[in-house]
N, C-alpha and C positions, 0 to 999 in steps of 0.2 A: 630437713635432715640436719642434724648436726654437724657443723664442719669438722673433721676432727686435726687436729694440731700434728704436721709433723717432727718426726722425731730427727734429733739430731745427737751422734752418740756423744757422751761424756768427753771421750778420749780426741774426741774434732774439738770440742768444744774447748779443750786448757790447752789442745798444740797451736790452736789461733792464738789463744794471747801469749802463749811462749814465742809465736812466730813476730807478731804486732812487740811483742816488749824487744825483743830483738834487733827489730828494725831498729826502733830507735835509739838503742844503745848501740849500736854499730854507726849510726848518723853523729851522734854526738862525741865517739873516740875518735870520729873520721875528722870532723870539725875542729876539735881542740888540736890533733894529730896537726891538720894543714894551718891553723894560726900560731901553731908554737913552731913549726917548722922541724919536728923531733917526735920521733915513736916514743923516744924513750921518755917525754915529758907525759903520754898518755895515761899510762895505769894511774901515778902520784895525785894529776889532778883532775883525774875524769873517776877517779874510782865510786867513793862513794856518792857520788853525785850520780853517777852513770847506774848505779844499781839502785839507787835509793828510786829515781826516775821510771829505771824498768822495771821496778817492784810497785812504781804506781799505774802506771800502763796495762803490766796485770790487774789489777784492779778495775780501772777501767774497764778492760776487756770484762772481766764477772759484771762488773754493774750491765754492761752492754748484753749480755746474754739476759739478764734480769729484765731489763727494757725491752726483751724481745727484737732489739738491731740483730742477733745470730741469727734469728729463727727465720728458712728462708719461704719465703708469700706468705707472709705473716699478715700482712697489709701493706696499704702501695700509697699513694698519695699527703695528703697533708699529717697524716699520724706517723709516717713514715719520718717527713721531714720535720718535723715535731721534738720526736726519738732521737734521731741525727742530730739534732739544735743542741738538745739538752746535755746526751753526752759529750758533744763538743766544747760545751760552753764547761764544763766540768772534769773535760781531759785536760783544757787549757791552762784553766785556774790551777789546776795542781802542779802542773809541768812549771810553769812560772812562778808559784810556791814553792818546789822544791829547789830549784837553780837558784831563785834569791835569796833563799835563807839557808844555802850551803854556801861554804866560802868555797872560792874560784881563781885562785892567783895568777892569772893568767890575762893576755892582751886580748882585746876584740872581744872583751867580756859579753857587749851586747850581740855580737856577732853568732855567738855559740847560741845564747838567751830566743835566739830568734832562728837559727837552725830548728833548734831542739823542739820550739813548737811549733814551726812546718811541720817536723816529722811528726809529732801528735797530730797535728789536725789534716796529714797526710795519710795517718794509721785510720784513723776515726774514718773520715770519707772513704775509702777502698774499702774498709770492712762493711760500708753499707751499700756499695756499689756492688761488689762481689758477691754478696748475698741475696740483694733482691733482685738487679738484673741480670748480671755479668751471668750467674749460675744457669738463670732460664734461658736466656740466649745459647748457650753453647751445651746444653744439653740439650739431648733430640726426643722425642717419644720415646717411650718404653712400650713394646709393642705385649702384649700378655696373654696367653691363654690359658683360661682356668679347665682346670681337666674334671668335670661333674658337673649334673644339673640340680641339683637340690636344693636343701635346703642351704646346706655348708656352702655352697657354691654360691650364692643368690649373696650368702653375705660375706663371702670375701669381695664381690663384686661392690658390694654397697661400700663394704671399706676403703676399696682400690679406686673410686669413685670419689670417693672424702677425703682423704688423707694423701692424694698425689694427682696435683693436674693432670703432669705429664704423663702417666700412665694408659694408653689404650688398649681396650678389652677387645679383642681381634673376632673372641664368642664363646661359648661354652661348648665341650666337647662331652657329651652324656657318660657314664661311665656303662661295665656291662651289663652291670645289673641293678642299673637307675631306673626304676618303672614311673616314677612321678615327678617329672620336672619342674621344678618352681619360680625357673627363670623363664623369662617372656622365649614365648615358640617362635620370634622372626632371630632370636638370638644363639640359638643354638643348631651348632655343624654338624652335616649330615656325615656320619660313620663309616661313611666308601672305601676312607684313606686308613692307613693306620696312622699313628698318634706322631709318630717322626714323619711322615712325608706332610701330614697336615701344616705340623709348625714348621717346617722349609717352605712347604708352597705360601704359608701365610708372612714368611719373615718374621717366626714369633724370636723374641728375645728374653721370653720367661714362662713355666711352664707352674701353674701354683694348682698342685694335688688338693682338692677338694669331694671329696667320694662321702657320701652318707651311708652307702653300702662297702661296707669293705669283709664282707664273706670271700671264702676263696674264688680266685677266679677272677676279683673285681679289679684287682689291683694288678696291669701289665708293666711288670719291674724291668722285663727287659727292653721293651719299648720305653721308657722312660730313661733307663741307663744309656740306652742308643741316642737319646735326645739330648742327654748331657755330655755323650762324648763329641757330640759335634757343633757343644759349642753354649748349648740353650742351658740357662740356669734352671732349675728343676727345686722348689720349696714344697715340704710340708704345709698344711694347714696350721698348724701349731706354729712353726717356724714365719710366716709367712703373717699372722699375727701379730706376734714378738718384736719383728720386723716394721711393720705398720704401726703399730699403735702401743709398742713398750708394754704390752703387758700378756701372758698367758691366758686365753680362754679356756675357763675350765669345763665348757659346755661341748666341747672335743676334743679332750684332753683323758689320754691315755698316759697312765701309770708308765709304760713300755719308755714312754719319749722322756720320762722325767728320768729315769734310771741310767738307759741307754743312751742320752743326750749329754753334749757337755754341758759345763755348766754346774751347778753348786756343792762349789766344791770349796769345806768351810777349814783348809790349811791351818797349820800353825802361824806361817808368814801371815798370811792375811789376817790372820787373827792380831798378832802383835803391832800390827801398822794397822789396825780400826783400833787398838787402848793404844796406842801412844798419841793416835790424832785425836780419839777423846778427851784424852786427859789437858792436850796443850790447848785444843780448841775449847771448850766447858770450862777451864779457868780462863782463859782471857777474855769468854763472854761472860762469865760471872762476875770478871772486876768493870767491864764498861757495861751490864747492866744493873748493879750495885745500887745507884743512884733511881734509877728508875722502880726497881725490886722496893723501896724503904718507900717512894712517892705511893707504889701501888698497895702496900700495905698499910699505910693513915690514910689513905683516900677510902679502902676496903673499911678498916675501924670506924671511920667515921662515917658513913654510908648507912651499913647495918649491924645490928648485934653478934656476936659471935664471932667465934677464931677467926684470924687473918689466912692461918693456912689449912686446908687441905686435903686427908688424908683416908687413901682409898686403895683396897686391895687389888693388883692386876697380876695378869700370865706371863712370863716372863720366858726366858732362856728356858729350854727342856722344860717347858710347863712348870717351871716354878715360880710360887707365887712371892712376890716383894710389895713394899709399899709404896704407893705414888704419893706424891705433894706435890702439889697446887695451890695457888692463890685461889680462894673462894670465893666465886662467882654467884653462888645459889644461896637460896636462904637455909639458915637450916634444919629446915622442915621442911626439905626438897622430898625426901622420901622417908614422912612420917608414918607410913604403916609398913617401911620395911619392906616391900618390895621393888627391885633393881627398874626402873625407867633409864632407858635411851633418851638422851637429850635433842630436840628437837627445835626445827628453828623457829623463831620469834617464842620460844619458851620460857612463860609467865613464871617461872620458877627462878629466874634470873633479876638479879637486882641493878639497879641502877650503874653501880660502878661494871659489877658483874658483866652487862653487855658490852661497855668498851674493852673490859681487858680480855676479851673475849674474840671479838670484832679486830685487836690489836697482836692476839696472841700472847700478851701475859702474863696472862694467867699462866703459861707453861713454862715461863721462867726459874722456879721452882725445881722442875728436872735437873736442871741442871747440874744440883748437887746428887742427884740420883746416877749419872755420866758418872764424876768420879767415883763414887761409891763403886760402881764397876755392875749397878741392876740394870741401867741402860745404856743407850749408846745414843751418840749425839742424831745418827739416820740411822731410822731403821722403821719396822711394823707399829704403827700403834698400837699400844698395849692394850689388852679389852679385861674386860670384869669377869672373873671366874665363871659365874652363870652365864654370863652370853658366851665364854669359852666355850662352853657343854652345849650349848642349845645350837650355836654354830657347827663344832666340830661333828655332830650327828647331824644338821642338815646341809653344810656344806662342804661339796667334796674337795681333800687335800689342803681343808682350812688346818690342818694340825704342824704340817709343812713349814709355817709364818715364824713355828716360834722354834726353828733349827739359828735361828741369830736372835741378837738382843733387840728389843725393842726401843724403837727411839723417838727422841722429840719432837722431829718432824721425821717423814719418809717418800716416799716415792709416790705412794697411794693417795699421803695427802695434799702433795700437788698437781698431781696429775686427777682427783677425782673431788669433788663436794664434800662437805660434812655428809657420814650417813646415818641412820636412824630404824633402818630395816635390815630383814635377812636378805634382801634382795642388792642392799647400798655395800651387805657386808657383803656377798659374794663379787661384788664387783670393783671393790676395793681389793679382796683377795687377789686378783687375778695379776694387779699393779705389783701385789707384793712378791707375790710369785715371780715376777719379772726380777726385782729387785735381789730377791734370795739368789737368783742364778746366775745374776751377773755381779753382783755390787762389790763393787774396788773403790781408791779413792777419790781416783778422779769421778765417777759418779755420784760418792756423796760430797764432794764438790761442787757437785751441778747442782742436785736437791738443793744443797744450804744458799744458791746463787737464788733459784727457782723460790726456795720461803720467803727470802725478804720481798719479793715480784707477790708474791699470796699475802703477807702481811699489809705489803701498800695500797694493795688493791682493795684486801678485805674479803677474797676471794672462798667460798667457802666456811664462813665462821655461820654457827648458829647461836 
C-alpha cells in the first residue's frame, strides 16, 4: 500500500519560520544590545543586518519545508541527517554572508558573527528535533472509532492506517442499516451499547462517520451530538478526508457539504491579495528566469524545426477560453490529423531538448507572462484543453467547480499527484483541486511554490 504523506497546514508551516526568523533576530539585538552596553545603540546597528538576516532564515525555513526537514516521519535515519547537514551547511553560509558584507560598527564584531550563527545552527537542529522526535515522544495515541462497516468505512480505515502512525482503530461500529460489511468480522463491535457508552467504555478520542447507507433512520444525530458534548471529536467523511490527505473525495461527496460547508468563499479581499502577489511574484521570476527563458529557446531552435513557442487554447476563469504559451517541447506534427492527445509519459512525440525542459519544468516559464496578463495566476488548477473540458465535465462529478478561480502554473494537484493522462488521473487530480478551491489563501500558495521547486529537483512527476 502506498504510504500516503502527511499533511501539515500552510498556516504551521510560515508561523515556524516567522517563529525560527524570530529567534534569531531577538539573539542578535540581544548580542549587539550586551557588547555595546546601550539599547539605544541596537535599532542603528542591528537593523538592517538584523532584518536582512531574518529574511534569510525565512528562507531557510521554505528551503527546509522543500527538503521535507517540516514534514513530520517523513523518514528517520541517515536521509534525515543528510537533510539536516545540507540545510545547515546552507543556513550557515548565508548567515556569515550576510553579517560580513553588511557593515557593523561595533566592538566584538566577531563576537556577535558567532552568536548569530549559533543561533542559526541552533534554529536548524530544534526544527529537526521537534519534528521528527520531540513531536512523536510527547504525542499519545489517538484512540479512533469509525462509526460503519462498508465499504466508506474499510477506506477511511486504510487511510487512518497510511497517513498516521499514531492513530489506533479501537474497531468498526456497523451502522443501522449496514447489511454487508466489508471490513474483517474479528473487527467489528457488537451493537449492545449505544454509540456514546461504546466510546467512553472504549476511551475513544475520535469518532469518523462513515455510513454507505445514509437512508433515514441510519444516521443517530443525537447519539453523535451526545458524543461530542462530552468531549469526543466527531468528523464527517468528507471532512475526515480533507483532513488526511488534503484533498476532497468526490466518490462521497455530497453537493449538500460543498454548499453548507465552509470554505470557498472567492471574496473581493482574497481576490486583490492573489493579483497583487501575482503580479510582484511573476515579475521577479520572470527577471531571474530571463537568462534561462533565451538559453531554452536557442537550445529549442536549434534542436528542431519550428517555433520556439507554443501556443494552445485552455479553460480558464468562468469557463473562458485564453491562450497558453509554452516553450515547445513536441515536434510539430504532435497531432497531425488534428485530433486532441493526452501527453503521456516517455512520449515519442517529444524531442530531445523537449524532454529536459519538461523533466525541468521549463517549458512553463512562458506562463508567466500569462500571470500578468491577469488569464492566470501564479497557483492555481491546471488549465486543460477545451475538449477534455467537455468530455471531463460530463464524466466527472463537480469537475466544472476547478475553474470558480484562475488557473495556475503550478497547483496543489500538481504536487501532490503525478503527471495524469486519463479520465481516472483527471478525477483524482480534481479532488486535490477541490481541496485547493476551498481553502487556498496565501500562505498556502506559499507552500505549493516551496513544495514545486521539491517537484522540479526531484523531477517528480514530469512526463
Amino acid at each position: 500500500m502506498q504510504r500516503v504523506r502527511p499533511q501539515i497546514r500552510p498556516s504551521s508551516r510560515m508561523s515556524i519560520a516567522l517563529f525560527d526568523a524570530g529567534l534569531v533576530l531577538l539573539a542578535l539585538f540581544g548580542t549587539i544590545a550586551w557588547t555595546a552596553g546601550s539599547l539605544d545603540y541596537v535599532l542603528p546597528a542591528a537593523g538592517v543586518s538584523g532584518v536582512s538576516l531574518a529574511a534569510g532564515i525565512f528562507a531557510i525555513s521554505a528551503v527546509s519545508a522543500a527538503s521535507g526537514l517540516l514534514d513530520p516521519g517523513r523518514s528517520s535515519g541517515l536521509a534525515l541527517a543528510l537533510r539536516t547537514a545540507g540545510v545547515l551547511l546552507l543556513a550557515l553560509a548565508m548567515a556569515y554572508g550576510v553579517l560580513a558584507a553588511l557593515p557593523l560598527e561595533i566592538n566584538h564584531r566577531g563576537d556577535v558573527l558567532a552568536v548569530s550563527m549559533f543561533s542559526v545552527a541552533a534554529v536548524v537542529l530544534r526544527r529537526a528535533y521537534v519534528t521528527h522526535f520531540s513531536a512523536h515522544a510527547q504525542r499519545g495515541r489517538s484512540r479512533t472509532l469509525i462509526f460503519g462497516s462498508g465499504e466508506a468505512a474499510h477506506a477511511v480505515g486504510r487511510t487512518l492506517l497510511s497517513a498516521d502512525p499514531d492513530v489506533q482503530i479501537v474497531g468498526y461500529l456497523p451502522g443501522p442499516n449496514e447489511k454487508q460489511p466489508s471490513v474483517p468480522a474479528h473487527e467489528i463491535l457488537p451493537i449492545s451499547r449505544s454509540l456514546l457508552q461504546t466510546a467512553v467504555d472504549l476511551e475513544v478520542d475520535e469518532i469518523v462517520v462513515a455510513l454507505t447507507e445514509r437512508r433515514a433512520g441510519s444516521m443517530p444525530l443525537r447519539e453523535l451530538l451526545d458524543c461530542k458534548l462530552q468531549g469526543v471529536k466527531v468528523h464527517d467523511i468528507n471532512s475526515h478526508f480533507e483532513k488526511r490527505l488534503g484533498k476532497i473525495r468526490i466518490d462521497y461527496l455530497q453537493a449538500s457539504w460543498l454548499i453548507f460547508g465552509d470554505g470557498f468563499n472567492q471574496g473581493l479581499g482574497r481576490t486583490l491579495v492573489k493579483r497583487a502577489f501575482d503580479i510582484i511574484s511573476g515579475g521577479v521570476l520572470i527577471l531571474l528566469s530571463a537568462p534561462l527563458m533565451l538559453l531554452a529557446a536557442l537550445a529549442i531552435k536549434i534542436d528542431s524545426r519550428g517555433p520556439v513557442l507554443y501556443r494552445q487554447e485552455r479553460v480558464g476563469l468562468n469557463n473562458q477560453p485564453f491562450l497558453v504559451v509554452k516553450f515547445r517541447s513536441m515536434r510539430t506534427d504532435a497531432e497531425k490529423d488534428g485530433k486532441a492527445v493526452w501527453a503521456t509519459r516517455n512520449d515519442n512525440r517529444v524531442t530531445r531538448v523537449g524532454k529536459f525542459i519538461r523533466l525541468t519544468r521549463i517549458d512553463e516559464l512562458p506562463q508567466l507572462f500569462s500571470v500578468l496578463k491577469g488569464d492566470m495566476s501564479l497557483v492555481g488548477p491546471r488549465p486543460e484543453r477545451p475538449c477534455f473540458v467537455e468530455q471531463l465535465t460530463q464524466q466527472v462529478p463537480f469537475y466544472a467547480v476547478r475553474h470558480s478561480v484562475k488557473p495556475g502554473v503550478t497547483g496543489w494537484a500538481q504536487v501532490r499527484y503525478q503527471y495524469g493522462s486519463t479520465v481516472e488521473d483527471a478525477q483524482e487530480k480534481l479532488q486535490y483541486d477541490l481541496h485547493y478551491v476551498k481553502n487556498h489563501r496565501l500562505w498556502m500558495d506559499l507552500q505549493i511554490l516551496v513544495e514545486t521547486v521539491q517537484v522540479v529537483l526531484t523531477g517528480k512527476g514530469a512526463r
